[in-house]
N, C-alpha and C positions, 0 to 999 in steps of 0.2 A: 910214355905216351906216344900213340903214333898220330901220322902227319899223312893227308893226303894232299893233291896239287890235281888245283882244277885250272882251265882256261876260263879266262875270264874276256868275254863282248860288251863292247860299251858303244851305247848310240847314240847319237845329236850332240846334246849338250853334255850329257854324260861323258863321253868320249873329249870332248872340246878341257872339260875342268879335269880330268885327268891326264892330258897332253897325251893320251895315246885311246887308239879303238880296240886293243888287244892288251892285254897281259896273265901272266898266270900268280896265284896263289896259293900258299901253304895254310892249310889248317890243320886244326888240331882235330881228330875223328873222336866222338862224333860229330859230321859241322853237317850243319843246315843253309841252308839257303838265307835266313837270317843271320848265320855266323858267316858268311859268305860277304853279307852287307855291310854289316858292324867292321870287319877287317878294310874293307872299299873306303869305308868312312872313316876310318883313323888313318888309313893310308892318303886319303884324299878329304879334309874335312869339308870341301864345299859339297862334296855327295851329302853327305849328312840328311839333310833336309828333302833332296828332290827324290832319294832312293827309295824313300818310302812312297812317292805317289805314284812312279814308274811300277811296269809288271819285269816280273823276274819270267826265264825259259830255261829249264834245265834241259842238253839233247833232244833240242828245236819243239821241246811240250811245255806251256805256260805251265807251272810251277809256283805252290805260294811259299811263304816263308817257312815251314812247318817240314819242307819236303828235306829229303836225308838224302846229302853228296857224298859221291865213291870219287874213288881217287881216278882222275882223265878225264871228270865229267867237262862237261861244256856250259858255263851259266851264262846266260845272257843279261845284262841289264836294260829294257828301253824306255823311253818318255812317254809319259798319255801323249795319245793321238787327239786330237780332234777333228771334226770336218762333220760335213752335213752333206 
C-alpha cells in the first residue's frame, strides 16, 4: 500500500489541544480529507469532537470531507467564526 504525507494547519483552539499549529501526516492513499481528520483525532483525541464542526482548506480552497489528498498537499483545519 502506498503512503502519501500532507502538511497539516491547525488554528485557535485546534492548534492550542495539539501543542503545535503545524505538523505533517502519513496516510494511507487513498486518504480524504475525512482520513485526514480521523488520523488528527486518534493522534490528538480532544480534536475528536470540534473537527467535525470546524471547516477543512485543502491548498488555501475550503474542502469538504469527501475531497481526495495527493501527496504535499496542504490541509488546513479551522474553528467556526462568529461575529455580526
Amino acid at each position: 500500500m502506498t503512503t502519501i504525507k500532507v502538511k497539516v494547519l491547525l488554528f485557535a483552539h485546534f492548534a492550542d489541544i495539539a501543542g503545535s499549529n503545524q505538523l505533517e501526516l502519513e496516510l494511507d492513499e487513498p486518504a480524504h480529507v475525512a482520513d485526514c481528520a480521523r488520523a488528527l483525532a486518534a493522534k490528538y483525541p480532544g480534536l475528536e469532537d470540534i473537527l467535525k464542526i470546524g471547516r477543512a482548506a485543502v491548498n488555501d480552497q475550503f474542502a469538504d470531507e469527501s475531497h481526495m489528498l495527493h501527496d504535499t498537499d496542504e490541509v488546513a483545519f479551522l474553528p467556526p467564526v462568529s461575529g455580526g
